[in-house]
FIPAKE-457286 format. One record per residue (C-alpha): x, y, z; residue in one letter. Coordinates in pm, whole numbers, plus 50000, padded with zeros to 5 digits. Example, Ala and Ser with C-alpha at 12.3 -4.5 7.8 and 13.67 -1.06 7.14 Angstrom:
BEGIN
NODE     px     py     pz  residu
NODE  51230  49550  50780       A
NODE  51367  49894  50714       S
//
This chain:
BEGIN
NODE     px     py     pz  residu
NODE  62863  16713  39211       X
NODE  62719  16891  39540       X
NODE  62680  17267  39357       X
NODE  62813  17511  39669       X
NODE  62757  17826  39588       X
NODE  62385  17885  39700       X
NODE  62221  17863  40043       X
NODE  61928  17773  40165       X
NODE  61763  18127  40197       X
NODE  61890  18104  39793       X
NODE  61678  17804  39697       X
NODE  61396  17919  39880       X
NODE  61420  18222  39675       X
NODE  61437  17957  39403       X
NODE  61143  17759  39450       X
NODE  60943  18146  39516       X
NODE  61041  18225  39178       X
NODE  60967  17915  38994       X
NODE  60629  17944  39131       X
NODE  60550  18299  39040       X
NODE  60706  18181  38694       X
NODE  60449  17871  38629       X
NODE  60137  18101  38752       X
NODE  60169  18445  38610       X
NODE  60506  18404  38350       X
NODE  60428  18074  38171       X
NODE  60057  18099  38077       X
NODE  60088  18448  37872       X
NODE  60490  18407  37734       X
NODE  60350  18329  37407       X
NODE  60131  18634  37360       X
NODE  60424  18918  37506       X
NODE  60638  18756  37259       X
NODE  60438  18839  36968       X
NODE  60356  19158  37106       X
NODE  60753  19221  37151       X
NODE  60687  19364  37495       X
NODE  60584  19247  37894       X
NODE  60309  19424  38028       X
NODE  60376  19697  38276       X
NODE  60146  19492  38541       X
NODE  60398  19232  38557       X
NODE  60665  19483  38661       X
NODE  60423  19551  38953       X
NODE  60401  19192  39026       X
NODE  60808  19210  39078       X
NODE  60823  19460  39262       X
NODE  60584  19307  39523       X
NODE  60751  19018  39485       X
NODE  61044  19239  39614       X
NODE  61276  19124  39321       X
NODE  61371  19503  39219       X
NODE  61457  19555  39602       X
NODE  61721  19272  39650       X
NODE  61996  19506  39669       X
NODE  61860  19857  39783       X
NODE  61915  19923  40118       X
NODE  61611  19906  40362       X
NODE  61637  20297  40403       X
NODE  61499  20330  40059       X
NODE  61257  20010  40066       X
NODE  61471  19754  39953       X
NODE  61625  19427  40142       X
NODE  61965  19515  40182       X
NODE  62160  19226  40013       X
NODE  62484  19250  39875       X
NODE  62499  18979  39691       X
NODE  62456  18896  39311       X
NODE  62358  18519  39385       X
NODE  61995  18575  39390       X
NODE  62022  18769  39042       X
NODE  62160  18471  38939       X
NODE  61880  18260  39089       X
NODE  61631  18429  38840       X
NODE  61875  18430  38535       X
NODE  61864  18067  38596       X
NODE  61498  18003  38694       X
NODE  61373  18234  38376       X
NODE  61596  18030  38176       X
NODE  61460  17680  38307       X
NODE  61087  17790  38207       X
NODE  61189  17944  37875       X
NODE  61111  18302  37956       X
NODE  61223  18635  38033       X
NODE  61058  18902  38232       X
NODE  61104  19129  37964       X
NODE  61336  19456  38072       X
NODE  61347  19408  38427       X
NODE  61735  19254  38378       X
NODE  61837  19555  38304       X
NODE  61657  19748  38564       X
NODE  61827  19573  38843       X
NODE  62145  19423  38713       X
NODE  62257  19724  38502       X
NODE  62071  20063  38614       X
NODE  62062  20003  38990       X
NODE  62436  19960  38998       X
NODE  62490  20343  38849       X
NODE  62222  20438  39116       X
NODE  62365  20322  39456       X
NODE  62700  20371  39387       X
NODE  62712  20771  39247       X
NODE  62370  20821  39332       X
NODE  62359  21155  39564       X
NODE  62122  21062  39876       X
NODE  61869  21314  39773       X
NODE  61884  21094  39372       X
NODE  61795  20789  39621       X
NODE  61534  20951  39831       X
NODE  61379  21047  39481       X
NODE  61385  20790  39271       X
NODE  61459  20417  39458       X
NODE  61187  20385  39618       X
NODE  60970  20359  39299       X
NODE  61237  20137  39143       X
NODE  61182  19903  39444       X
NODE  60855  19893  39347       X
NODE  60786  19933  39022       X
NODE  60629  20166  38924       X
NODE  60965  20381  38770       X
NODE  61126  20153  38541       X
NODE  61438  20212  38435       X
NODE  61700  20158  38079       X
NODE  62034  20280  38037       X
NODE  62144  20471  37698       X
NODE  62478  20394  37616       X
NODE  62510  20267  37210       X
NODE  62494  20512  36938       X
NODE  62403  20432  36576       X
NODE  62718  20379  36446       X
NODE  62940  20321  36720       X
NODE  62897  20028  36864       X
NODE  63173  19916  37116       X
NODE  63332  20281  37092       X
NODE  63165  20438  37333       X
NODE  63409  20720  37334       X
NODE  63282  20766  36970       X
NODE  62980  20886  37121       X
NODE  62790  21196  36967       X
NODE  62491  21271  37195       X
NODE  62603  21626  37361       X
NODE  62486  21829  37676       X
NODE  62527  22171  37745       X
NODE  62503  22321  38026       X
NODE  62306  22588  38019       X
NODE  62420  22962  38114       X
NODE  62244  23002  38478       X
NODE  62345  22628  38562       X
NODE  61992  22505  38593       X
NODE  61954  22265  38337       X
NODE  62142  22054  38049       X
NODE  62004  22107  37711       X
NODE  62018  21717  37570       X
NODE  62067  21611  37195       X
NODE  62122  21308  37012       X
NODE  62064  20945  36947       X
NODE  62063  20624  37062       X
NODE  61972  20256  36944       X
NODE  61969  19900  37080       X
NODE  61808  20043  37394       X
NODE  61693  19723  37591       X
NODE  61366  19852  37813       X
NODE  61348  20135  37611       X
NODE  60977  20200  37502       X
NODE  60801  20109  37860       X
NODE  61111  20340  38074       X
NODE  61002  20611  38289       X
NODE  61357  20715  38326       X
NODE  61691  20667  38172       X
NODE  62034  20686  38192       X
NODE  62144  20890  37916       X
NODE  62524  20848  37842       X
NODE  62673  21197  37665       X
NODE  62923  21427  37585       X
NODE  62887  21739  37803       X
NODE  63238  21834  37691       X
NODE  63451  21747  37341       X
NODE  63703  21493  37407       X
NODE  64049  21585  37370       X
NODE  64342  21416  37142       X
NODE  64522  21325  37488       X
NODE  64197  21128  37599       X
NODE  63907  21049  37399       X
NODE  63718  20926  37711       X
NODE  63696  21214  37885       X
NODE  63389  21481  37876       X
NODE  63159  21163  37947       X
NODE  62837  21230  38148       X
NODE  62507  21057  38302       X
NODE  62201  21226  38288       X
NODE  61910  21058  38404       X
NODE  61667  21171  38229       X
NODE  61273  21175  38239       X
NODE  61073  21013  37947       X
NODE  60825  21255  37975       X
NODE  61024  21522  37909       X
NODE  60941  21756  37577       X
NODE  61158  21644  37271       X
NODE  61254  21286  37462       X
NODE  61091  21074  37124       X
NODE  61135  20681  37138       X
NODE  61132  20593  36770       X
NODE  61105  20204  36659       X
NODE  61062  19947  36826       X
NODE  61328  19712  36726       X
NODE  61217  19398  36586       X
NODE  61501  19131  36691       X
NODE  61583  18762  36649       X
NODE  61570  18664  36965       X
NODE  61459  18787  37325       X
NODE  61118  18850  37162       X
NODE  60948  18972  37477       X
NODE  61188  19259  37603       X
NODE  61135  19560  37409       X
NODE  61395  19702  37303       X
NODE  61370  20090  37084       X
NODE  61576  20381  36949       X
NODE  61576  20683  37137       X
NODE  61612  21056  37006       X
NODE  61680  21359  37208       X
NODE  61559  21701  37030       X
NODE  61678  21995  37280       X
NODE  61513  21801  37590       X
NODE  61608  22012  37932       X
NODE  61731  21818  38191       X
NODE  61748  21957  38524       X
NODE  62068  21945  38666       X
NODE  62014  21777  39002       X
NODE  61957  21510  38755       X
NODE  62319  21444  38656       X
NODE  62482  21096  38811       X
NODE  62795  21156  38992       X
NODE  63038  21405  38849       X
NODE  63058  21572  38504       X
NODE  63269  21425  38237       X
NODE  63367  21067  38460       X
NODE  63093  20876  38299       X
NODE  63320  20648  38098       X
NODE  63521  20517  38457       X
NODE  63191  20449  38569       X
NODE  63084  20263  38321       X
NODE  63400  20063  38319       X
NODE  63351  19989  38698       X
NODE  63021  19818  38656       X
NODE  63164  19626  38329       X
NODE  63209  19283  38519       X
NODE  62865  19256  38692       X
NODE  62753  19304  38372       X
NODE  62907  19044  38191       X
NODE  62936  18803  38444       X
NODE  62534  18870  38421       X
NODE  62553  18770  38046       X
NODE  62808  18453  38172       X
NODE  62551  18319  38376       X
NODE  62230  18347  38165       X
NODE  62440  18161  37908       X
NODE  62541  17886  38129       X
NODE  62169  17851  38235       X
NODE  62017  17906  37914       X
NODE  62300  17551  37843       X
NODE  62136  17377  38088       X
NODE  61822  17464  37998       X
NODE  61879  17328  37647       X
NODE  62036  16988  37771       X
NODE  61707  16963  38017       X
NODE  61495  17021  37689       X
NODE  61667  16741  37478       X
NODE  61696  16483  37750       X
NODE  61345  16493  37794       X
NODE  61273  16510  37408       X
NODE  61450  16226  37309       X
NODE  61316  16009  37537       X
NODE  60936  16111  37406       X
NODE  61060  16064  37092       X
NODE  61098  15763  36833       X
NODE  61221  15693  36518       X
NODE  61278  15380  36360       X
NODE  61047  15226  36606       X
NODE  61310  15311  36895       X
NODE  61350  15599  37151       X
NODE  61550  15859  37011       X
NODE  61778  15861  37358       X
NODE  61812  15471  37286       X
NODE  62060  15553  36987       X
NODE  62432  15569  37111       X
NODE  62522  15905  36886       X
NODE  62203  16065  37130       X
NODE  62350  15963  37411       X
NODE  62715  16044  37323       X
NODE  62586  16435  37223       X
NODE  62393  16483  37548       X
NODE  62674  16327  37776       X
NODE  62919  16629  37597       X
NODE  62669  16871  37675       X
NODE  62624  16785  38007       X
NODE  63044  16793  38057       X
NODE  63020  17126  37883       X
NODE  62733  17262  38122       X
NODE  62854  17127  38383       X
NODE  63205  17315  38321       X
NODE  63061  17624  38277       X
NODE  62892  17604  38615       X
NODE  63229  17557  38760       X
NODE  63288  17875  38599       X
NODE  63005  18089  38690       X
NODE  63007  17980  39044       X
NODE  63409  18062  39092       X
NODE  63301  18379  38961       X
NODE  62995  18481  39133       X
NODE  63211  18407  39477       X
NODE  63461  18656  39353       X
NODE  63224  18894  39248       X
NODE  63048  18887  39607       X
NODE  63418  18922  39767       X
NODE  63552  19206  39536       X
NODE  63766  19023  39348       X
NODE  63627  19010  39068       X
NODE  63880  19158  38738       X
NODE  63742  19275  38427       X
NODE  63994  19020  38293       X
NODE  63839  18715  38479       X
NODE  63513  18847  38390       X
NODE  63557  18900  38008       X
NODE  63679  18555  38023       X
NODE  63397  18410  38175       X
NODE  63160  18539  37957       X
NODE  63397  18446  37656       X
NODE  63413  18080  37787       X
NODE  63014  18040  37865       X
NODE  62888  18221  37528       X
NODE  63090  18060  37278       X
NODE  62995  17647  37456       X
NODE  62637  17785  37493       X
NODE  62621  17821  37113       X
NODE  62719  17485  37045       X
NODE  62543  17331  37327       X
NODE  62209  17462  37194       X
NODE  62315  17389  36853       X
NODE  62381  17024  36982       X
NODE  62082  17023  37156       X
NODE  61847  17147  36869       X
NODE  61981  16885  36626       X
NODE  61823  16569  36866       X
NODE  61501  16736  36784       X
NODE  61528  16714  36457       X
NODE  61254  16969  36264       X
NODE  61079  17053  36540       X
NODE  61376  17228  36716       X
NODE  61287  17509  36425       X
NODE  60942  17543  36591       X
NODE  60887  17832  36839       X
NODE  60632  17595  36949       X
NODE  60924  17414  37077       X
NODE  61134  17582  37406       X
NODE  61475  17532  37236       X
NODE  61442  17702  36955       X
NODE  61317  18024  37199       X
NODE  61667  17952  37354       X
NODE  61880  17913  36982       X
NODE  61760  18255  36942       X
NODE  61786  18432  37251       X
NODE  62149  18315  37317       X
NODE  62320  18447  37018       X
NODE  62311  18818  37109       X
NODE  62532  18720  37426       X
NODE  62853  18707  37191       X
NODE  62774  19082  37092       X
NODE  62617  19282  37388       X
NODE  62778  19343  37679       X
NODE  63077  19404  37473       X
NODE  63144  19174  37212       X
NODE  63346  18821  37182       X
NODE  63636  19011  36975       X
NODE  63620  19268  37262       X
NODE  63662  19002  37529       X
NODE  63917  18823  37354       X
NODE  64112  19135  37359       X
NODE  64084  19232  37703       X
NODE  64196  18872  37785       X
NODE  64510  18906  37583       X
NODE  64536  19232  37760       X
NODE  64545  19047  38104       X
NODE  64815  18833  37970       X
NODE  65084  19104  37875       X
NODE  64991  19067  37546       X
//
C-alpha cells in the first residue's frame, strides 16, 4: 500500500540521511560500539547537517518545523542501516521539547543556538536508583539558597542515556517535600552545567543492547546552580514531564516499528543467500510462511505509527493513544525479531550479523519510556477501567 504520511521534502530528507549514514555512520559503527560511546565529532557532523535544528525556530538558528515526521525519518533510516547516532535521540526528541516550551527567551538566546549546532549536547535526569517508574519517589533535593541566587543540588541518578559526553542536563528534583495530599508536587528542572564543582558522572553503564549510546550514573555533591537556570516554574516539573510523555513514546513506537522492518529486510535477504539441504532457505514453505506474518505484522504497525504521527502533528495526540501505540509496536517488534533471527539460524547470535544488533537494542523499548505494565495501565485507565 501507497504509505501517506511523508512528503516529498520528507524523502528527500530521507535519501540526505541515508547518505550521511553509508559515508560517515556505517564504516566506524563497529568500533563506537565497542567503545560504548559516538564520538563528539559526529555530533558536529549533525548539527551541520542541521538535524538538531529541525524544530528550533530560525530566531535561534534552527529551521522552524513543527513537525515530528522528519524525527521519524531518522528513527527509521538509523534503523534500516543498523545504527544509532549514539545520544543525539535524546537531545532532540526528549530535551528540546522541555526547552522551547518553558524555556524563558533569555534560556533560548543562551543555550539553543549551541544545541542547533552541536557543540552543547544535552541529557535529561529523571530515574533514580531505586525508583524507577515513580518519579514522585524521587530523592535528589534543591534548596534554594538564602539570597535567591543559586540552588544548592544533591543526589543521584542512573540510566542516564547521553550522560557521560553532556555539556548540560536537565536535572529533575525535589526543591520542596511532597505533601500526603500530592506526592507530585515540589518537582523542579534545573538545567544544570556538567562542569560545575561536585557534578561527578560515575559508571558508564555497560548494557545489552544500544551499545553505542553511552549511557552513565550521575551524582550531585552540593553543586550550585544558578538560578536563572531553573526551567519554567518551581515545583511543576512533574506536569511537564507528563506533557511531553506522548512524543516520547510515540518516539519509542516508531523506532520499534522500524527496527520490525528492519529485521524482516534482514531475513528476506538472508534466506535467499542462504542454503541448506542443497535449497535456498526462502525456497522452504515454513520461511516463507514466517516472513509473510512478519511482513502483516510490520506492515500493521505502520498503520499505527503513521495514524499517530498525524495526530501528534495536529494536537491530538492522548497519552492514552500514545501508551497504546507504543504497547502495540514493542510487544510485535519482539516477536518479529525473534521470528526473524530464527531464519538465520546460528548466525543470528553473531554481532557480526545486523539482526542480532537489532534483538538487542529492541528489548529496552518495553521498559524505558515507561514500561509495558505502565502502558497497559494507562490504557485500562482510558477505558474507565
Amino acid at each position: 500500500m501507497r504509505r501517506t504520511v511523508f512528503n516529498e521534502d520528507h524523502e528527500a530528507f530521507r535519501q540526505t540521511i541515508r547518505d550521511f549514514i553509508r559515508s560517515e555512520v556505517a564504516p566506524h559503527y563497529e568500533q563506537w560500539s565497542e567503545q560504548g560511546y559516538v564520538p563528539r565529532s559526529l555530533y558536529k557532523q549533525l548539527g551541520e547537517l542541521g538535524i538538531f535544528g529541525i524544530e528550533v525556530p530560525e530566531e535561534y538558528g534552527g529551521a522552524g518545523e513543527t513537525s515530528f515526521k522528519f524525527n521519524a525519518v531518522i528513527s527509521e533510516e538509523c534503523a534500516r542501516a543498523g545504527v544509532s547516532f549514539g545520544g543525539s535521540s535524546v537531545h532532540t526528541a526528549l530535551c528540546l521539547p522541555y526547552l522551547l516550551k518553558y524555556g524563558s527567551e533569555e534560556q533560548k538566546r543562551r543555550w539553543l543556538p549551541s544545541f542547533v549546532s552541536g557543540e552543547m549536547m544535552t541529557a535529561i535526569a529523571m530515574t533514580e536508583p531505586g525508583t524507577g517508574s515513580d518519579l514522585a519517589g524521587m530523592k535528589t533535593t534543591a534548596k534554594l539558597s538564602e539570597d535567591g541566587t543559586h540552588y544548592v543540588l544533591n543526589g543521584a541518578k542512573t540510566f542516564i542515556t547521553g550522560g557521560v559526553q553532556a555539556d548540560r542536563v536537565l536535572v529533575c528534583c525535589r526543591t520542596a517535600p511532597p505533601s500526603a495530599e500530592d506526592r507530585r508536587g515540589g518537582i523542579s528542572i534545573l538545567v544544570v552545567d556538567t562542569k560545575s564543582e561536585g557534578y561527578a558522572v560515575g559508571r558508564k553503564l555497560d548494557k545489552l543492547g544500544l551499545r553505542a549510546s553511552d549511557t552513565a550514573e550521575l551524582s550531585f555533591t552540593d553543586v550550585k546552580v544558578p538560578a536563572r537556570d531553573l526551567l519554567g516554574e518551581e515545583g511543576k516539573a512533574f506536569s511537564y514531564l507528563t506533557h511531553n510523555l506522548p512524543q516520547e513514546r510515540l518516539g519509542i513506537a516508531i523506532g520499534a516499528y522500524a527496527q520490525s522492518a528492519a529485521a524482516v529486510r534482514f531475513a528476506h535477504e538472508y534466506v535467499k543467500e542462504r542454503t541448506v539441504f542443497g535449497k535456498e532457505v526462502a525456497s522452504f514453505q515454513n520461511t516463507k510462511f514466517v516472513l509473510a506474518d512478519c511482513k502483516s505484522d510490520v506492515d500493521a504497525m505502520q498503520a499505527v505509527v503513521d495514524r499517530a504521527l498525524e495526530a501528534l502533528d495536529a494536537g491530538e495526540l492522548t497519552p492514552a493513544d500514545a501508551a497504546s501505540a507504543k504497547l502495540f509496536t514493542t510487544e510485535l517488534a519482539a516477536k518479529v525479531i525473534d521470528k526473524c533471527l530464527q531464519l538465520h539460524g546460528g548466525y543470528g547470535y553473531m554481532l557480526e550479523y545486523p539482526i542480532a544488533g537489532l534483538y538487542a537494542d529492541t528489548r529496552v523499548t518495553r521498559i524505558y519510556g515507561g514500561t509495558s505494565e505502565v502502558m497497559r495501565s494507562i490504557v485500562a485507565k482510558s477505558m474507565g477501567l
